[in-house]
C-alpha positions in Angstrom: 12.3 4.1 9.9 11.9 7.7 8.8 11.5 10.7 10.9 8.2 10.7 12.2 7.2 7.5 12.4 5.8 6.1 14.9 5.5 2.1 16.2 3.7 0.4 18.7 5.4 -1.4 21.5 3.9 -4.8 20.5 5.3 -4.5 16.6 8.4 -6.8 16.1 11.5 -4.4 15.1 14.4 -6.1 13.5 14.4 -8.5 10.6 18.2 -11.0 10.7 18.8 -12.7 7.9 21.6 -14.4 8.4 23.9 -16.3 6.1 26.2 -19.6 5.6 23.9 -21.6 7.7 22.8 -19.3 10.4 18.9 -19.3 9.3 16.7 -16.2 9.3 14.9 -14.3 12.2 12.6 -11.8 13.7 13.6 -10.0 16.9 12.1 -7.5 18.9 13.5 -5.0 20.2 13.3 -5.0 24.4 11.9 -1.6 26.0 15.1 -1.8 28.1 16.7 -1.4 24.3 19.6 -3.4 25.4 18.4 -6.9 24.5 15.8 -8.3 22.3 13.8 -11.6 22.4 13.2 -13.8 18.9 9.7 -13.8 17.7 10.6 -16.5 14.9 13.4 -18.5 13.7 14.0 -20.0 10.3 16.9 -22.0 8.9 15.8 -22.2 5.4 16.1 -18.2 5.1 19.7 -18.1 5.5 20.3 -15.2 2.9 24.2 -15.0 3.0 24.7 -12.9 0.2 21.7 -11.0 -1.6 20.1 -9.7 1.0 16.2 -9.4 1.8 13.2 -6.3 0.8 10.9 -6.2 2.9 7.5 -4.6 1.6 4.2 -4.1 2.7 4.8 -7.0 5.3 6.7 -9.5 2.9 10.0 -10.1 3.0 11.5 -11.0 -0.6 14.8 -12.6 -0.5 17.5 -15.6 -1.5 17.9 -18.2 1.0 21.4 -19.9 0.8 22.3 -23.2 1.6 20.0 -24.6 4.3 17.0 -23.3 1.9 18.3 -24.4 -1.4 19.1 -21.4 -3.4 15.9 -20.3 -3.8 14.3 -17.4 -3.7 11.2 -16.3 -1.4 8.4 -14.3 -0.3 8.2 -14.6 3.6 5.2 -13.2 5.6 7.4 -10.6 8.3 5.6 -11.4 11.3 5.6 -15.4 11.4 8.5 -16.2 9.1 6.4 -18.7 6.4 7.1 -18.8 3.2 4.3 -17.3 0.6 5.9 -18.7 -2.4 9.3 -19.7 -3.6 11.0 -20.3 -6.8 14.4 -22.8 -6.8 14.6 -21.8 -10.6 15.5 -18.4 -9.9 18.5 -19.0 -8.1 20.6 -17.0 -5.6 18.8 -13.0 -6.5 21.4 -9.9 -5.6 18.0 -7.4 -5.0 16.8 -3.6 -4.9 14.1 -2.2 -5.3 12.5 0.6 -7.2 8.9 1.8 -8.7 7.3 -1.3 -7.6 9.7 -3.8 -8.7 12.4 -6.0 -7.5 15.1 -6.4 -9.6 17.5 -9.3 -8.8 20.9 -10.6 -10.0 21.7 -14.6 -10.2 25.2 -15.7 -9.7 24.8 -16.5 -13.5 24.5 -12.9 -15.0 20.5 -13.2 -15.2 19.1 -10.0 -13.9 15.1 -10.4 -13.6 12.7 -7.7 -13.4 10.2 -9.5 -10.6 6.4 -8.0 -10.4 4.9 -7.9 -6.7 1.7 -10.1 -6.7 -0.6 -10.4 -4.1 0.5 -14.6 -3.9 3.6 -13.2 -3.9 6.2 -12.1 -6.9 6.3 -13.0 -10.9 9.3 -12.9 -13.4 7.9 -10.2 -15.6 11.3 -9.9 -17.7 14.7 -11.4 -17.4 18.1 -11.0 -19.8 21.5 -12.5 -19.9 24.4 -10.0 -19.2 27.6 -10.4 -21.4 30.1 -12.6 -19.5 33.3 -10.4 -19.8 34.7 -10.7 -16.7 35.3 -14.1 -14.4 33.6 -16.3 -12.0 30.2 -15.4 -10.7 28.0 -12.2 -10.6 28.2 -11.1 -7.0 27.2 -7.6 -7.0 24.2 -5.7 -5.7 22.2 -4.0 -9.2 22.2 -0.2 -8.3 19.1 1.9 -9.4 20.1 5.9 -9.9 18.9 8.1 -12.1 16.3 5.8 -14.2 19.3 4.2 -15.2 20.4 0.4 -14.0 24.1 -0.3 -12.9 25.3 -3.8 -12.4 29.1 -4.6 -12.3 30.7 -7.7 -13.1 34.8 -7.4 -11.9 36.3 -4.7 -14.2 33.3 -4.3 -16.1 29.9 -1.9 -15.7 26.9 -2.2 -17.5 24.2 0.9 -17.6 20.4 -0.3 -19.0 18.2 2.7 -19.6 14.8 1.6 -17.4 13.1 4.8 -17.9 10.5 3.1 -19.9 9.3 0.6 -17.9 
């Protein structure tokens, strides 16, 4: 939350995706601010690596493996799922100028539009496979420039155009 902003005492606080089987959850925050109750529970959005965006009351993520690899749009405050996509595969995500750009563990980075339903592939490439084993880090946006490293290797993409 950014300085000056405000929130009601009845708006949930803290989104938990949790990994490796531990499901996906919405707590709020006690007055006390020493304990918090759960407002919804989840096991199929057990995001253990990618992480989760949460915009304009959606939360866009990778579940793991209780959810099947697939990635979703959530509604925040119950926890359903909008849409998913099990095509997609596990997404490494950030977000800038209105997209989400996500990573699969294959080297597949996707440039994902934000749709009222919920999200579209827009764009996708294949990164060069130089190093080994799967693509585990987070894309990094700085710049207008995109940085995605792959072991020993980093790749810069240019995204001032889009």
């Amino acid at each position: 939350m950014e300085t000056g902003e405000s929130r009601t005492r009845n708006e949930p606080d803290t989104p938990s995706p949790s990994g490796h089987s531990g499901g996906g959850r919405l707590l709020k925050i006690n007055d006390d601010q020493r304990s918090a109750r759960q407002i919804w529970y989840r096991k199929e959005l057990d995001s253990c690596h990618g992480g989760v965006v949460l915009l304009d009351g959606r939360m866009y993520g990778s579940a793991c493996r209780l959810g099947g690899k697939i990635f979703f749009c959530a509604d925040f405050l119950t926890g359903n799922i909008r849409q998913q996509d099990k095509k997609l595969g596990k997404l490494s995500l950030t977000y800038a100028d209105g997209m989400i750009y996500g990573l699969n563990t294959e080297g597949n980075m996707l440039l994902i539009k934000i749709t009222v339903e919920g999200f579209n592939v827009v764009s996708r490439f294949k990164l060069p496979n130089q190093g080994s084993g799967q693509f585990l880090s987070h894309p990094v946006i700085c710049g207008r420039r995109l940085y995605i490293r792959h072991w020993n290797n980093l790749y810069v993409y240019d995204i001032s155009a889009l």
